[in-house]
C-alpha positions as YAML, in Angstrom:
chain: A
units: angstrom
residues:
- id: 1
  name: UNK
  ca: [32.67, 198.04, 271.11]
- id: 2
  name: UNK
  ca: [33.44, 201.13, 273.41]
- id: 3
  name: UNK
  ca: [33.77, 200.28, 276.95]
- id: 4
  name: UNK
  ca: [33.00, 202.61, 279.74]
- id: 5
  name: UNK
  ca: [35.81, 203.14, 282.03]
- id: 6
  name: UNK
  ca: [35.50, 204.95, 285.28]
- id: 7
  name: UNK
  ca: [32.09, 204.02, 285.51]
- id: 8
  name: UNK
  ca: [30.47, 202.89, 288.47]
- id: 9
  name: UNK
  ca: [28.48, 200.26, 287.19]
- id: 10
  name: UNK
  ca: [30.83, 199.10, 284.42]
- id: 11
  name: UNK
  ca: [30.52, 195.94, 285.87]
- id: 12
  name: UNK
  ca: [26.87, 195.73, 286.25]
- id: 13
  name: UNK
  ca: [24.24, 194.54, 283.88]
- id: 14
  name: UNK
  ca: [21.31, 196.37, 283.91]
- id: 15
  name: UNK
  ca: [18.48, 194.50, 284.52]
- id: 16
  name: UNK
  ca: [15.03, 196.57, 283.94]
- id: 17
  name: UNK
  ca: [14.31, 199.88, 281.15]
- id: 18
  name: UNK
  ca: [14.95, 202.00, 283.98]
- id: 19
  name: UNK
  ca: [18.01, 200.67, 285.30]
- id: 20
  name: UNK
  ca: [19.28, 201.19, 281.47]
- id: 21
  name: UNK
  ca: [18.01, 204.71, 281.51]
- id: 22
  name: UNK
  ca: [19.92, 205.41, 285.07]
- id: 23
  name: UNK
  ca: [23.17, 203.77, 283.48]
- id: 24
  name: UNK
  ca: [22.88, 206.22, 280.45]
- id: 25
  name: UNK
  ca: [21.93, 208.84, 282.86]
- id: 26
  name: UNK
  ca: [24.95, 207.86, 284.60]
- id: 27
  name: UNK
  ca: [27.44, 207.95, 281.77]
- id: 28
  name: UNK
  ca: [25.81, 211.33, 280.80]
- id: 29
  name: UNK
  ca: [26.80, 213.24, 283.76]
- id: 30
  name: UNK
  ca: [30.49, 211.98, 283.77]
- id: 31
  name: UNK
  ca: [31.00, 212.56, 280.34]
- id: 32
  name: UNK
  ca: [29.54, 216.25, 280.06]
- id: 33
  name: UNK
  ca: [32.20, 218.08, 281.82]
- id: 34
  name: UNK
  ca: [33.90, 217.47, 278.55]
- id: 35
  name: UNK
  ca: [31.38, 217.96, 275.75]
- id: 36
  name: UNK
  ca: [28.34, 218.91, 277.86]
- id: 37
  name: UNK
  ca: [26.27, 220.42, 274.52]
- id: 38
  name: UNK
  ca: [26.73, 217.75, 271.72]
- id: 39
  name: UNK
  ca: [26.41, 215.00, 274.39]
- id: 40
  name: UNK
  ca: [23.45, 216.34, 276.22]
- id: 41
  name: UNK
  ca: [21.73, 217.30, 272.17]
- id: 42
  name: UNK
  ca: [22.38, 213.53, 271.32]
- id: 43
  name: UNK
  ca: [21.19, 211.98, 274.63]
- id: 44
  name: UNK
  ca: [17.85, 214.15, 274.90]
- id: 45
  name: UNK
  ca: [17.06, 213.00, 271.34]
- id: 46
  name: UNK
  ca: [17.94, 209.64, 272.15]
- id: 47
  name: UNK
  ca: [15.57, 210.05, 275.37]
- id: 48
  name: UNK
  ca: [12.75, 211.66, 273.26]
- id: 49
  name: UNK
  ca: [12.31, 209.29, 270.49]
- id: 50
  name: UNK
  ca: [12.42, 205.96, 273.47]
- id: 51
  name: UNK
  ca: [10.03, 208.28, 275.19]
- id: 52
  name: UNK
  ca: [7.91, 208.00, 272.05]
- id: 53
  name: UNK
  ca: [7.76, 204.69, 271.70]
- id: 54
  name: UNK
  ca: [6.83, 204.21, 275.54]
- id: 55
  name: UNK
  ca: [4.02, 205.88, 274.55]
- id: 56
  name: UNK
  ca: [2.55, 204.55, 272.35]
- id: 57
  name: UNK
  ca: [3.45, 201.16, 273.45]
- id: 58
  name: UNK
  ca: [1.09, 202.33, 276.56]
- id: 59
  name: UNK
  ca: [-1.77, 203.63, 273.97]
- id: 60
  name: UNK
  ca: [-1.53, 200.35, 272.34]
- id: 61
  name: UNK
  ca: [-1.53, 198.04, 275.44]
- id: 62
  name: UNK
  ca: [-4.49, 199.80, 276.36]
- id: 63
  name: UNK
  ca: [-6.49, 199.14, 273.26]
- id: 64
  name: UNK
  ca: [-5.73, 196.16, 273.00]
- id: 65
  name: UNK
  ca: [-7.07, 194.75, 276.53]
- id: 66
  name: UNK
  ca: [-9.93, 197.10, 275.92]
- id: 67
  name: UNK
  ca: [-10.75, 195.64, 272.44]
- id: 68
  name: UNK
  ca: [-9.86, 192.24, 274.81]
- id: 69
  name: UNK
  ca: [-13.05, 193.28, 276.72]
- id: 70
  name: UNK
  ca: [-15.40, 193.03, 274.14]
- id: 71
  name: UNK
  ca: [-15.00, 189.37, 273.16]
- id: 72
  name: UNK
  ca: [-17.77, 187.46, 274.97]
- id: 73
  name: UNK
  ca: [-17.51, 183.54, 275.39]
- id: 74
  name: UNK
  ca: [-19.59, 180.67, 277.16]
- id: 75
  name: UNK
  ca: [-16.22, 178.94, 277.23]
- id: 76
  name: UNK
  ca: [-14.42, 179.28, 280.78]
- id: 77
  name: UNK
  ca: [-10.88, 178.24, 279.45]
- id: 78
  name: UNK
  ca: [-11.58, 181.16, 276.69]
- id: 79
  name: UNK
  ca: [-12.24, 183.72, 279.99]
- id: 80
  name: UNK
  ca: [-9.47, 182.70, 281.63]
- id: 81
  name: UNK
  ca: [-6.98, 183.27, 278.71]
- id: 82
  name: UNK
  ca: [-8.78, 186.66, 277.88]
- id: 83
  name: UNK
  ca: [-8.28, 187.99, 281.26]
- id: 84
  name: UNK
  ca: [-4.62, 186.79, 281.79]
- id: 85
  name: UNK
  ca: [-4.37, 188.07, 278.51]
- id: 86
  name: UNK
  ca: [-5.71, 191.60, 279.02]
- id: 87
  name: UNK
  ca: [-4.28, 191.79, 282.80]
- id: 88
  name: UNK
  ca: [-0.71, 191.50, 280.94]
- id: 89
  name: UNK
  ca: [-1.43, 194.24, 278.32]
- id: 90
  name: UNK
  ca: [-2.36, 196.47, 281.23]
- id: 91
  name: UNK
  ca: [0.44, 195.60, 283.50]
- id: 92
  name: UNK
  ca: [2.76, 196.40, 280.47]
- id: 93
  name: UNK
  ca: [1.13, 199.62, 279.72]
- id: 94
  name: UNK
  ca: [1.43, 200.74, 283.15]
- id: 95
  name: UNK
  ca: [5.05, 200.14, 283.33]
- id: 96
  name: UNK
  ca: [5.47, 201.95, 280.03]
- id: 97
  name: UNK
  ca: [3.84, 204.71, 281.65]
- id: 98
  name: UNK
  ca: [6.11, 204.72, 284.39]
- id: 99
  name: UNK
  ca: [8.96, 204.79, 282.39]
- id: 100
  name: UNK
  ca: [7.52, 207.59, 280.46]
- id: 101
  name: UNK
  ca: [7.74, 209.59, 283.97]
- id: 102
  name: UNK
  ca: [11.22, 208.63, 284.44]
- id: 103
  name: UNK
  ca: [12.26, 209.91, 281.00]
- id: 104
  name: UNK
  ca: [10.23, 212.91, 281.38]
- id: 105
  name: UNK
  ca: [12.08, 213.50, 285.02]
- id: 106
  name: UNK
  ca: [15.46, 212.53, 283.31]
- id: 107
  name: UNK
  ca: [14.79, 215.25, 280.32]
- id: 108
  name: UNK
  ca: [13.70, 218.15, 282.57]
- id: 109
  name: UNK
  ca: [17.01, 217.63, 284.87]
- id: 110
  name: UNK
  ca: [19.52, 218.12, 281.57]
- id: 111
  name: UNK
  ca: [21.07, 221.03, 281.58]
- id: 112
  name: UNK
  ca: [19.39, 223.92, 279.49]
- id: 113
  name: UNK
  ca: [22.12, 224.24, 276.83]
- id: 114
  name: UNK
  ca: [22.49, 227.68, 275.04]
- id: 115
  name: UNK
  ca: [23.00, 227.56, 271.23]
- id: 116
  name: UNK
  ca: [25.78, 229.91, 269.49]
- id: 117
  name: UNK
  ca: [26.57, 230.86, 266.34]
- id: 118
  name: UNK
  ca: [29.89, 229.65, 264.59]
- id: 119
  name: UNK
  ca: [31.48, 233.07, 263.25]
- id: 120
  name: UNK
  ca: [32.57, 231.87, 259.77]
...
């Protein structure tokens, strides 16, 4: 296991998605003074394909408390569990879609990294 030294919150467990992202961040931007393009390559990937699966975590939160709509029952306990139900799914897709901000904001503040040819 490789253990971040130097780093200011080496200490601290991250506690939310974004917290986790602003760690990485964090260890990103000490790091690239050393090996800025295969770092930066590897982290916006990393970033892109999380970023992907925020997203359609949203889209599928969403359909879900909409398809969650539909269901019609006499039964009050049935209601109630619906609604907590779909209220959850749309919490949890709007926090996905914040996070999908905060990865886009994190990926348009890399550095734009030129690519060069190896002479062989």
């Amino acid at each position: 296991m490789t253990t971040l030294t130097n780093s200011p919150v080496s200490n601290a467990q991250p506690k939310t998605k974004i917290d986790k992202i602003r760690v990485l961040d964090d260890c990103v931007n000490q790091s690239t003074e050393k090996s800025a393009p295969p770092l930066v390559t590897v982290y916006s990937h990393v970033l892109l394909v999380v970023d992907g699966y925020t997203q359609g975590i949203s889209s599928e939160c969403q359909s879900l408390a909409m398809v969650l709509s539909t269901i019609k029952t006499d039964d009050s306990i049935s209601k109630a569990v619906i609604t907590v139900v779909r209220k959850a799914l749309l919490i949890n897709s709007t926090e996905a879609t914040k996070l999908h901000a905060d990865i886009q904001e994190h990926l348009s503040s890399l550095p734009k990294l030129e690519v060069s040819s190896y002479a062989s």
